[in-house]
C-alpha positions in Angstrom: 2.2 26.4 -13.6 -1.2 24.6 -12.9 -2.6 24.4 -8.9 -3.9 21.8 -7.2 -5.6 21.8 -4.4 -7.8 19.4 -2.0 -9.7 19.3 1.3 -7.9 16.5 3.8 -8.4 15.9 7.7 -6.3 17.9 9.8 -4.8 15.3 11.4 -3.3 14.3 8.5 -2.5 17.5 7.4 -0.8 17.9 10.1 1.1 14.5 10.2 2.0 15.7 6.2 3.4 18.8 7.4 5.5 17.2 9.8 6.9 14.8 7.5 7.2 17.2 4.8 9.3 19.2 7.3 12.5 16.8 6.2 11.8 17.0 2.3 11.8 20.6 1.8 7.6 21.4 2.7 5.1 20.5 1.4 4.9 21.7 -2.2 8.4 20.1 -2.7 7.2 16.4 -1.0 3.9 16.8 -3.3 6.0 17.5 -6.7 8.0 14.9 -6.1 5.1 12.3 -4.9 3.8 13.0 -8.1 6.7 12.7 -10.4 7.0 9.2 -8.8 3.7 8.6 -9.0 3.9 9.4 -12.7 7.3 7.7 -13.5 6.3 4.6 -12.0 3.1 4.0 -13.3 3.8 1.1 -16.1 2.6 2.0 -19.5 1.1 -1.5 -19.9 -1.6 -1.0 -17.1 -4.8 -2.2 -16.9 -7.5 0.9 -18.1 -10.1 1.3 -15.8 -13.0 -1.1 -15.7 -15.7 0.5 -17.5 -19.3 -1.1 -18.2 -21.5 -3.8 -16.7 -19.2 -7.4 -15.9 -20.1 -10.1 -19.1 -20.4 -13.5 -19.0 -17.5 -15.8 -20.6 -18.4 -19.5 -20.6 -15.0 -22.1 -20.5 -15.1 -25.6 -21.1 -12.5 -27.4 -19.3 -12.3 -31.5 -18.6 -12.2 -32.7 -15.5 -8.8 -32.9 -15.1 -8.5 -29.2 -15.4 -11.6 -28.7 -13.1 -9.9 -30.4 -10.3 -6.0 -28.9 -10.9 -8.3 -25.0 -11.4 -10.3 -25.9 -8.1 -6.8 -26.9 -5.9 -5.7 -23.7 -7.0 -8.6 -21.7 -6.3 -8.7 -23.5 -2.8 -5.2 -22.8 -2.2 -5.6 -19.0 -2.4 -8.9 -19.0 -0.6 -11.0 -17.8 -3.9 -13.6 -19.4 -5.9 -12.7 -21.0 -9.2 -14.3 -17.7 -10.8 -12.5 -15.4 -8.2 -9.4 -16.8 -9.2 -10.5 -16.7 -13.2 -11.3 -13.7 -13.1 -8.1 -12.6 -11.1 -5.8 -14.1 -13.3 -7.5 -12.4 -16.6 -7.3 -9.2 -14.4 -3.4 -9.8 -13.8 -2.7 -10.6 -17.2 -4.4 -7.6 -18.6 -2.0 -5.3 -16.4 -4.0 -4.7 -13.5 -2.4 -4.0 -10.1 -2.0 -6.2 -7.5 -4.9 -9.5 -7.1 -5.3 -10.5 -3.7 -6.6 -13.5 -1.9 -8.6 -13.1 1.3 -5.4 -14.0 3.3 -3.7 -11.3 1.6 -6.1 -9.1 1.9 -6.3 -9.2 5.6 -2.5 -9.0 6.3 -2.9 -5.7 4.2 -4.8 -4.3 6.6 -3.1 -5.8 9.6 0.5 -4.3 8.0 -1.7 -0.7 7.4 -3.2 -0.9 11.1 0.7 -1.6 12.3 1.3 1.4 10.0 -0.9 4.4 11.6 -0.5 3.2 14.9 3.5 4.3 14.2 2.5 7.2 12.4 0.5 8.5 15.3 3.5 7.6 17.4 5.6 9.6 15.6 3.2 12.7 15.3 3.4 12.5 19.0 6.9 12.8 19.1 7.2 15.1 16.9 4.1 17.5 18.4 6.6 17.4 22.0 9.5 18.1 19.9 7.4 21.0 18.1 6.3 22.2 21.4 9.6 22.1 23.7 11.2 23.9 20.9 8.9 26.7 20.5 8.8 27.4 24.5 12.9 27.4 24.2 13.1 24.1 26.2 15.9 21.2 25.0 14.3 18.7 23.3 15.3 15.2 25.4 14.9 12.7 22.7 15.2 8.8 23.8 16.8 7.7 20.8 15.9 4.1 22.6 12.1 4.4 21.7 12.9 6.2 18.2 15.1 3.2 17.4 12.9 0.9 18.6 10.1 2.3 16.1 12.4 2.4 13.0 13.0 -0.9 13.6 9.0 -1.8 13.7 8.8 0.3 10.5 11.7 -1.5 9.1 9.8 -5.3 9.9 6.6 -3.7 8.7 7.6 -2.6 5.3 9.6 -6.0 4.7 6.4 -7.7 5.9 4.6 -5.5 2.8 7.3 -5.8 0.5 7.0 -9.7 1.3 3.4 -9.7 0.3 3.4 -7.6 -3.2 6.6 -9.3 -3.8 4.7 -13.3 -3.5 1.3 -11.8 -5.2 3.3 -10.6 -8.2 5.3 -13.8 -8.1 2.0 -15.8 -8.1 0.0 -13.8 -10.9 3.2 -14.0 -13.0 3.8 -17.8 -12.6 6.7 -17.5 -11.1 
């Protein structure tokens, strides 16, 4: 059986081993992060981009310019950002984002290791009080009140891949 290893911060190593605490440790959470890494990955993805961006040339009439310049406007991209996009997401490449889209990424992520450190917290005083033989007095108030956040937060993110891939496909 082949080994893998790597070199991460120990804050997140240690926010791993916490969550990997529920699935078994983590060799088991790994192995199966991997498997559904590997069983979700399409077969028709986009290979890497290799080699220097070329130059395509389109001529379009007017008409087209204008309808190719709304759109463009509407996503916040260029007419060759959203070229260029569309190619990409036709070719089997991830996810294409806007600027807009970009940015509530990011927002959705910062929302996301604020509650991870949250959690890492509680689970460090529940870590603690158990090894020093104390009861652990969860508030299930403020554990509820972060699943919930959680819960908004990934429908948010689902919300967003869900209208890219909407977008890209024509839908």
């Amino acid at each position: 059986m082949a080994l893998i290893s790597l070199r991460i911060p120990d804050d997140v190593a240690a926010r791993f081993s916490a969550l990997a605490l529920e699935e078994g440790g983590k060799s088991a959470l790994l192995r199966r992060m991997i498997g559904e890494a590997l069983e979700a990955r399409p077969s028709t993805s986009a290979p890497l981009p290799i080699g220097k961006p070329q130059k395509i040339t389109l001529r379009l009439r007017d008409s087209e310019m204008h309808q190719l310049a709304e759109l463009a406007r509407r996503r916040d991209m260029s007419r060759t950002g959203w070229i260029v996009a569309l190619v990409r997401a036709r070719l089997g490449a991830p996810i294409q984002l806007s600027p807009g889209e970009h940015e509530a990424l990011r927002a959705i992520m910062r929302e996301l290791n604020r509650i991870g450190a949250n959690i890492n917290q509680i689970a460090l005083a529940a870590n603690g009080g158990a090894l020093y033989g104390a009861a652990v007095d969860a508030d299930l108030s403020d554990i509820r009140e972060v699943k919930a956040v959680v819960e908004k937060t990934l429908a948010e993110l689902r919300r967003v891949f869900d209208d890219n891939a909407a977008y890209w496909e024509g839908r």
